[in-house]
N, C-alpha and C positions, 0 to 999 in steps of 0.2 A: 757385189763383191763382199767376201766377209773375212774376217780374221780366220789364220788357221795358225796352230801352237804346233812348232817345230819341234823345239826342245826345251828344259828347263836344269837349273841348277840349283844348288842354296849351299849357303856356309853360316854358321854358328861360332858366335865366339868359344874359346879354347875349355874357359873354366865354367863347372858345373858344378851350379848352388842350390840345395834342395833347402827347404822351409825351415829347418832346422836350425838354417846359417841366421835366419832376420830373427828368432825364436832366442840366440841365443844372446840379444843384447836391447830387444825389443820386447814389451810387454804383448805378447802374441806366442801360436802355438800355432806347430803343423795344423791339428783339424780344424783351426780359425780361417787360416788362410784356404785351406783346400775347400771347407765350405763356399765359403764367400766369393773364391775366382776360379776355382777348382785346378788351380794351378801346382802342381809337385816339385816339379823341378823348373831350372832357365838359367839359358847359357849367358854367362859374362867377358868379355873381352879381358885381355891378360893385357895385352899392349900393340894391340891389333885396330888398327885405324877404322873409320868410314870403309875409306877407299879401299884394303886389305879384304874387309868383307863382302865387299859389290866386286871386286877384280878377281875373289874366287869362284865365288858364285856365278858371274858370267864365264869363268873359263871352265866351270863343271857343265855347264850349260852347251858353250860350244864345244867340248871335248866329248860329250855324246854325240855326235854327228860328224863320224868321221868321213874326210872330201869335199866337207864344207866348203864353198868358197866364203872364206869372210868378206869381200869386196862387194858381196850381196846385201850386207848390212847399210843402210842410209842412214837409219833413226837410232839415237842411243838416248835412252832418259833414266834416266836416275831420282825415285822420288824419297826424299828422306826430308827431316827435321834434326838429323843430327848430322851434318857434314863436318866435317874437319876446317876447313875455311870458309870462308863467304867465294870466293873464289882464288885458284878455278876451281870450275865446279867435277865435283864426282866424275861426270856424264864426258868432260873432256878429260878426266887424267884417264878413263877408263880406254878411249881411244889411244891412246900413248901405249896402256899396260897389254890391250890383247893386240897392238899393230895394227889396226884397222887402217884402213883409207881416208886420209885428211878431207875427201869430199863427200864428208859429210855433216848432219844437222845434231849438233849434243847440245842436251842441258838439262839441269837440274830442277825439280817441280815439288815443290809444298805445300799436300793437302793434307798432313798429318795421316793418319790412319785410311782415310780414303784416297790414298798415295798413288798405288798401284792398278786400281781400278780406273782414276782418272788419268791415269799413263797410258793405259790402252786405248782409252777410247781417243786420246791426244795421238797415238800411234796410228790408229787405226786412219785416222784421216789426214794424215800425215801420210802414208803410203798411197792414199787414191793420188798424191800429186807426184808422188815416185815411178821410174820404166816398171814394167812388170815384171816380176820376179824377185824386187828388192824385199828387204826384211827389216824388222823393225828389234831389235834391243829392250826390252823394259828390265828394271832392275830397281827394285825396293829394297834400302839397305840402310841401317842404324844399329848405332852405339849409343842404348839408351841408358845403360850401368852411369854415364857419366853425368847425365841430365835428373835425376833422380835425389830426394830429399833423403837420405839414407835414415833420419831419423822419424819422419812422416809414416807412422804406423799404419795408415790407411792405405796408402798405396805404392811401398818403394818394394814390395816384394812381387810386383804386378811386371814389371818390364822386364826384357831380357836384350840381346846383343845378336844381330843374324842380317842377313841376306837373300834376297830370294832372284832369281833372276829367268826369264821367260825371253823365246826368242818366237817372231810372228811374221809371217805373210800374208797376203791377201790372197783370196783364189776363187773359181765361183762356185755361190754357194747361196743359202739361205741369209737373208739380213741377219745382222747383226742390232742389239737394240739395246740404250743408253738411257738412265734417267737420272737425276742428280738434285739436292736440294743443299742449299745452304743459306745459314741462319745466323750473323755477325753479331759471337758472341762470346765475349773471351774472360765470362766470370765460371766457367763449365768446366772449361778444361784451357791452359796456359803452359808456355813453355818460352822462357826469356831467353837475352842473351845473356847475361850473368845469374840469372834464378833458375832455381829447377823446376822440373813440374809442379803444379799446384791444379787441383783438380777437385771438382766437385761430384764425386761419386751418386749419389741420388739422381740428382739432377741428368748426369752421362748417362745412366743406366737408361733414366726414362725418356730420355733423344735416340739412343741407340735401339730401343724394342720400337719404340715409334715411328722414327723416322725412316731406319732401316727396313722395315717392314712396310711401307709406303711409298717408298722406290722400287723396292720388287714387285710390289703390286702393278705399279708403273709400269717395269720393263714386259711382264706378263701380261699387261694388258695390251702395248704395243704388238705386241708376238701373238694374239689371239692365242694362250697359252693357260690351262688351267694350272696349279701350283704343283700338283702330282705330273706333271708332264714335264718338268726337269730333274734330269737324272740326280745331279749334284749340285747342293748347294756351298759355294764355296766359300766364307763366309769371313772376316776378317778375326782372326782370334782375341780379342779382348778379354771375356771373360764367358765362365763355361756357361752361367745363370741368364748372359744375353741370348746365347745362343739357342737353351733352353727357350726361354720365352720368346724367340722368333719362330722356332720351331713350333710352340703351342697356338702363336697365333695364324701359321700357315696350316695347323692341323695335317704335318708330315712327321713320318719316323724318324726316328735318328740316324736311320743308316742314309738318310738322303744329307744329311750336315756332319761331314766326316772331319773330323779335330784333331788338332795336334798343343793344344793348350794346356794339358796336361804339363806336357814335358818340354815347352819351349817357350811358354808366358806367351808376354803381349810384343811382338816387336816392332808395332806399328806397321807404317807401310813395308813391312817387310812380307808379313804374316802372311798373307795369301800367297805372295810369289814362294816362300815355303813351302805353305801347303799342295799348292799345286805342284809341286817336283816331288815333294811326298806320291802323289796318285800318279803321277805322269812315272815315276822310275819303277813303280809297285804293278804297273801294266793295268791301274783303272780307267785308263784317258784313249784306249783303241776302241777301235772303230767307231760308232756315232756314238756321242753322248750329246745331250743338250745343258750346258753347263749354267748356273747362275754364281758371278764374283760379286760380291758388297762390300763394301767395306763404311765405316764411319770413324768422324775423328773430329779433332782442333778444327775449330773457326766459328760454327761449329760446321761441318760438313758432312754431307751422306753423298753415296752413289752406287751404281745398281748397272753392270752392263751382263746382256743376255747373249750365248753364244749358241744358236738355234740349231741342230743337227751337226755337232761340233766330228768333222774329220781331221785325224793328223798320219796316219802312215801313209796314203799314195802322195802327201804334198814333202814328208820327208825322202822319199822315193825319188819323187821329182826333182830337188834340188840337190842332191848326191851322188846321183845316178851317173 
C-alpha cells in the first residue's frame, strides 16, 4: 500500500512585506537579502492566529473535493513550532473548526522544518491500522512574524506566516520510501519559549546541502531509483542558495526543484504543504509523477519520503463518486 494525495490547500498571512520593509530600519538592502536567500517578498500575519491559518488551509483543501465525505478522515496532524498554546493542540481545534467526527486520532508534531515530511510518513502508518478507505489530514502551519528577532539583521527577514495542508489515502500501489536523520543539536538553530529564533547560518547551510542530500540518496537508493527518475523534487523552501547546491550535488535541472521562495520566504513546516498545493492546483501533480518531499530543520533534523509512481485522479474519483 502506498500514500495517494487527494487534495491540497494553503493560506498565507494577510500582509505582504517585500525587502524594502527590513531595508528601511535595518542596515541591509533588497539585493543583500535577495542575494543571500533569494527571497522578495513574505506574507505576515495581521491578527490571524496558528489555528486561522491551518483551519483555512484545510478547508481550501477539503473544498476542492466536492461529495467528500469528511467521516473518511481518521488522522489529522498538524506540524508546527509556532502554535498558539501548548494545548489543545492545533490538530484538535481543527476537528471542532471543519466538524469532523470526534472518532478520531488528532495531534500536534514538532520537527521544525522537517515538520511535514515526517507527518506523512507518521500518517502514512497511521492509516495501515485504519478500515480501508480512511484518509489522513496533514497540515503544516505557522506564524513565524512572531517568533523572530526583528533586529537580528541576519535572518529576521528569512521567515514568513502560511499554511499548507494536504489530504491522503492509502491504495495499491508502488512502496512508499522514508529516511530520516537527526543530530541533537540546538547551538545551529533554536527557537525558545520566551526567545526568538537564534540561528547559526553557516553552520544550517552546511547541515542542510549535507544532510538533506544524504537522505535522498537514502530514499533513492531504497527505491532502486537513479536521481533523474524523479519527476519532482519537492523540497522545503529555506533558502534559494540551499536548493541551488542540492540541486548541483544531485547534477539535475531546475525544472526538477520547482520553488516558491521567492515570494513566500521560509515558513518552516509549512513550506512543502504550500508548495505542493502550488503544483497540485496548476495541474503538475496528474497522472503518474514519482515525487521526492525533504525537508530539514531544528533539532537538528532531516527527512526524505519517496512517493514512487505517484497517482491521484482515479483515487479522487473513487472517494467522490
Amino acid at each position: 500500500m502506498k500514500l495517494s494525495l487527494l487534495s491540497c490547500g494553503q493560506a498565507l498571512g494577510k500582509r505582504v512585506l517585500d525587502n524594502n520593509y527590513f531595508a528601511s530600519y535595518l542596515d541591509t538592502t533588497d539585493q543583500w537579502i535577495r542575494e543571500r536567500s533569494g527571497i522578495v517578498t513574505r506574507y505576515w500575519v495581521e491578527d490571524e492566529s496558528t489555528l486561522d491559518l491551518a483551519a483555512a488551509a484545510a478547508a481550501d483543501c477539503l473544498g476542492k473535493l466536492q461529495g467528500f465525505d469528511r467521516s473518511r478522515i481518521s488522522v489529522v496532524i498538524c506540524a508546527s513550532i509556532s502554535t498558539d498554546e501548548a494545548v489543545p493542540a492545533v490538530s484538535a481545534m481543527l476537528q471542532k473548526e471543519l466538524d469532523l467526527d470526534t472518532d478520531i486520532m488528532t495531534f500536534d508534531l514538532n520537527a521544525a522544518c522537517s515538520g511535514f515530511v515526517y507527518g506523512l510518513e507518521v500518517a502514512r502508518n497511521l492509516l495501515c491500522t485504519r478500515p480501508p478507505g480512511s484518509c489522513a489530514l496533514v497540515v503544516g502551519a505557522e506564524r513565524l512574524s512572531r517568533t523572530i528577532d526583528p533586529n537580528d539583521r541576519s535572518s529576521c527577514f528569512l521567515f514568513g506566516d502560511g499554511a499548507g495542508a494536504s489530504l491522503w489515502t492509502l491504495s495499491a500501489g508502488k512502496e512508499d520510501y522514508f529516511a530520516a536523520k537527526t543530530i541533537g543539536q540546538r547551538d545551529m538553530l533554536s527557537v525558545g519559549h520566551s526567545e526568538p529564533i537564534s540561528m547559526d547560518g553557516r553552520a544550517v547551510f552546511r547541515f542542510a546541502v549535507t544532510e538533506m542530500s544524504e537522505v535522498i540518496r537514502k530514499v533513492l537508493a531504497q527505491a532502486s531509483l537513479p536521481a533523474n527518475a524523479v519527476d519532482l523534487y519537492i523540497l522545503h523552501q529555506a533558502n534559494q542558495r540551499i536548493i541551488d547546491a542540492i540541486m548541483r550535488e544531485l547534477q539535475l535541472p531546475a525544472e526538477r526543484f520547482p520553488t516558491n521562495i521567492e515570494r513566500c520566504g521560509n515558513t518552516s513546516s509549512a513550506s512543502i504543504g504550500i508548495l505542493l498545493d502550488e503544483l497540485f492546483s496548476s495541474g503538475q501533480l496528474d497522472g503518474q509523477k514519482t515525487l521526492c518531499l525533504a525537508g530539514f530543520g531544528g533539532g537538528m533534523s532531516c527527512g526524505a519520503i519517496l512517493l514512487k509512481g505517484h497517482e491521484i485522479a482515479e483515487r479522487i474519483l473513487d472517494l467522490c463518486g
